[in-house]
C-alpha positions as CSV (number, residue, x, y, z in Angstrom):
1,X,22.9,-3.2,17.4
2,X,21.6,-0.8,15.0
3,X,17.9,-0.2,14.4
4,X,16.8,-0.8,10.6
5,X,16.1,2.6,8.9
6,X,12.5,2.7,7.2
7,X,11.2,5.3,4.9
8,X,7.5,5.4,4.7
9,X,5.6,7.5,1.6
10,X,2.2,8.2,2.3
11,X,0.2,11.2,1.2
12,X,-2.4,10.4,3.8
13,X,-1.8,11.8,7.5
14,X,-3.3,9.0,9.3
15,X,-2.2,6.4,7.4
16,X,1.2,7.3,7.6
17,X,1.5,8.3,11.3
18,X,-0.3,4.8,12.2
19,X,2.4,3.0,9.9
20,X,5.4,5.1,11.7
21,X,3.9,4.1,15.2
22,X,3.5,0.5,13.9
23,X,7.0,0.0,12.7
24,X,9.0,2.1,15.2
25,X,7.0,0.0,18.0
26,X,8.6,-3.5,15.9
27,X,12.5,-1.8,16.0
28,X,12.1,0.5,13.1
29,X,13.8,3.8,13.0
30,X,11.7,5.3,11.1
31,X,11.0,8.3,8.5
32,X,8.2,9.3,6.9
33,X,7.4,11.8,3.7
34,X,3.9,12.6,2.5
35,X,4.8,13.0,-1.3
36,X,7.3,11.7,-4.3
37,X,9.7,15.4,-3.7
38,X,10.2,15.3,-0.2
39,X,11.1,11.5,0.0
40,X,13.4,12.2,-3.1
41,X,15.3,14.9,-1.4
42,X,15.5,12.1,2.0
43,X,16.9,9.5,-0.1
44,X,19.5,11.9,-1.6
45,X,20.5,12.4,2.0
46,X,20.2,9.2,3.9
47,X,20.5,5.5,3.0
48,X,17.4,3.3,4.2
49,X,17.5,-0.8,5.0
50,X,13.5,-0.9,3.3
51,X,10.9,1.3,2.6
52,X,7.1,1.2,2.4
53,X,6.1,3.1,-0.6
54,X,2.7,3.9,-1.0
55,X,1.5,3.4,-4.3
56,X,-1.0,6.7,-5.1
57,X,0.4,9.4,-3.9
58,X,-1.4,12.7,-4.8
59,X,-1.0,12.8,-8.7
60,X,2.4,10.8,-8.2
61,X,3.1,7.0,-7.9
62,X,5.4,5.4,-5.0
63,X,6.6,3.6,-7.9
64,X,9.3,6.7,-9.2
65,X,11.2,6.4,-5.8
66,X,12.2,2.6,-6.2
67,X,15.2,3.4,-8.7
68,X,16.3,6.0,-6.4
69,X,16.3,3.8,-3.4
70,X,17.8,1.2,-5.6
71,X,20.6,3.3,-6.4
72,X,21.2,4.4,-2.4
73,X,21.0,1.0,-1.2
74,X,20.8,-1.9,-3.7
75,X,19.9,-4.2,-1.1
76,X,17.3,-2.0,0.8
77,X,13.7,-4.3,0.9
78,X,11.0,-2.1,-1.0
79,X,7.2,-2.6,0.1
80,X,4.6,-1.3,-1.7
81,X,1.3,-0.6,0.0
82,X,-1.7,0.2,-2.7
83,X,-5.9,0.4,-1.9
84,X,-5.6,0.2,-5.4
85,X,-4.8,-3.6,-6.2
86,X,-4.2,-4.8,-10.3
87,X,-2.0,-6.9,-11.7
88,X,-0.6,-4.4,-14.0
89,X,0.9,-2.5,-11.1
90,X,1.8,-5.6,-9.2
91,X,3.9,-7.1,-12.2
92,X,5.2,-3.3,-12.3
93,X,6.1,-2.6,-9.4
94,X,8.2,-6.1,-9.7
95,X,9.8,-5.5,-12.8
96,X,10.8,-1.9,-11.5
97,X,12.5,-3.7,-8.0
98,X,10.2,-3.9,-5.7
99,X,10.7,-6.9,-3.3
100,X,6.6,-7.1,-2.1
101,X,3.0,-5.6,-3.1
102,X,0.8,-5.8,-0.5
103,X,-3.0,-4.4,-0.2
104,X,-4.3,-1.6,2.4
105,X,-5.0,-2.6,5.1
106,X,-2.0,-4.6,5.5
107,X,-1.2,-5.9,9.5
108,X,2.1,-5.2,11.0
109,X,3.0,-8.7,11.0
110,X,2.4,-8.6,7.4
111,X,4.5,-5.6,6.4
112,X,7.7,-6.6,9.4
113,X,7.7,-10.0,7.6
114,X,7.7,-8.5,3.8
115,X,10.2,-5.8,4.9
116,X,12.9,-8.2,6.7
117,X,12.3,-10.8,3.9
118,X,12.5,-14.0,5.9
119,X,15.4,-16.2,4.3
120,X,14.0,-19.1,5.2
121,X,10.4,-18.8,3.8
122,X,12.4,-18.2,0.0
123,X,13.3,-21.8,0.3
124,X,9.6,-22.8,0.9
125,X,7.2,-22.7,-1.3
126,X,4.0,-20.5,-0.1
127,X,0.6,-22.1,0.4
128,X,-1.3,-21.5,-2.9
129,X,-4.4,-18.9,-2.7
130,X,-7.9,-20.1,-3.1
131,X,-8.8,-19.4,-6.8
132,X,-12.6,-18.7,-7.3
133,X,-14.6,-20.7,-9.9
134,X,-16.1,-17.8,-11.0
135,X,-15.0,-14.0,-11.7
136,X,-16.4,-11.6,-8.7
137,X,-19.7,-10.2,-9.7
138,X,-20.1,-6.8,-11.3
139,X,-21.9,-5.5,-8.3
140,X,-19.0,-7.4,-5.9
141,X,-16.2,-5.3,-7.8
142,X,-18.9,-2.4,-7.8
143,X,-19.4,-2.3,-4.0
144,X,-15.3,-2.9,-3.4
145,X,-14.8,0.0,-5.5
146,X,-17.5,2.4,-3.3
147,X,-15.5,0.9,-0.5
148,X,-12.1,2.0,-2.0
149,X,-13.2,5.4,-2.5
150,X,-15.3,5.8,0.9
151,X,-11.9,4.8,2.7
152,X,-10.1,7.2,0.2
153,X,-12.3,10.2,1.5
154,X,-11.9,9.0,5.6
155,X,-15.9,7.7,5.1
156,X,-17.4,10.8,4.1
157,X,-20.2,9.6,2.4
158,X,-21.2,13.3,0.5
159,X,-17.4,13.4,-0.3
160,X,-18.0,10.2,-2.1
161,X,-20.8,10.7,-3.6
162,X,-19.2,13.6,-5.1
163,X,-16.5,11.8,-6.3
164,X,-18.7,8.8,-8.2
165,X,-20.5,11.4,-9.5
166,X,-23.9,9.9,-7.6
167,X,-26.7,11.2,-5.4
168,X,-25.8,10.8,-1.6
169,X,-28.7,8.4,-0.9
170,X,-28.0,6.4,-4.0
171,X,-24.4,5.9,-2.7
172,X,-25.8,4.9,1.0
173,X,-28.4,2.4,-0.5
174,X,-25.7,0.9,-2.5
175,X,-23.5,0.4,0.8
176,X,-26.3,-1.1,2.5
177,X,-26.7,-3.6,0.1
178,X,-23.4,-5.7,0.5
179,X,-23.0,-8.7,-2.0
180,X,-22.4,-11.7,-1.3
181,X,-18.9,-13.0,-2.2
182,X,-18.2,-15.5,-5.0
């Protein structure tokens, strides 16, 4: 029996090599690109079962190789993987073909079961989220934002701070200072 063929788009190193070793370890055969013109000219060449597309790539989105993978393989299961969560890009993504939109750090359980698509679970419905009473906090969405941009810069705090556009000790008092969630 034949191996399912992945693609995996990530401009970040580690990201990508611990999302090849995940998914070649659960029967993936895997390749990986780490920006939108290399994994263009790999589609052109080979025809994938799924793909995890990250969403952010460099100054690019994973979201231009979805009609290209559509056209190789119109069945192919297409993941994307974003630190960068909004419903405008989940409803995107959707509309352009994506099958799932799932949130750095997502587990390898998570991403097998969005990338094989389990037939049965269709038929179910899903257990409904908890919906807050209450919109997160401005310092809640503040300090998940820090957080988004710390991971983004492999938790160099200067790096950060750079990139804010705050002092370095402002930026560590602020991560100190955790809210509470809603």
């Amino acid at each position: 029996m034949n191996k399912p063929r992945l693609l995996i788009v990530d401009d970040e190193s580690g990201t990508r090599n611990m999302l090849e070793r995940a998914m070649s370890r659960r029967g993936f055969e895997t390749r990986v690109a780490a920006n939108v013109d290399e994994a263009q000219g790999i589609i052109a060449r080979e025809r994938f079962d799924s793909a995890l597309l990250d969403l952010k790539i460099h100054h690019d989105s994973g979201l231009e190789l979805i009609a290209p993978l559509r056209s190789s393989n119109p069945r192919a299961r297409i993941v994307l993987l974003t630190g960068y969560s909004s419903i405008p890009t989940a409803v995107a993504a959707i509309k352009l073909g994506a099958d799932d939109y799932l949130c750095k750090p997502a587990g390898g359980d998570q991403l097998v079961a969005a990338l094989l698509g389990d037939p049965g679970a269709r038929h179910e419905a899903p257990p409904l989220p908890d919906i807050a009473s209450a919109p997160p906090s401005v310092n809640r969405l503040a300090w998940e934002h820090i957080q988004r941009v710390l991971a983004e810069n492999d938790g160099n705090i200067s790096a950060t701070a750079r990139v804010l556009g705050m002092h370095r000790r402002t930026l560590q008092r602020k991560l100190q200072k955790r809210p509470k969630v809603q």
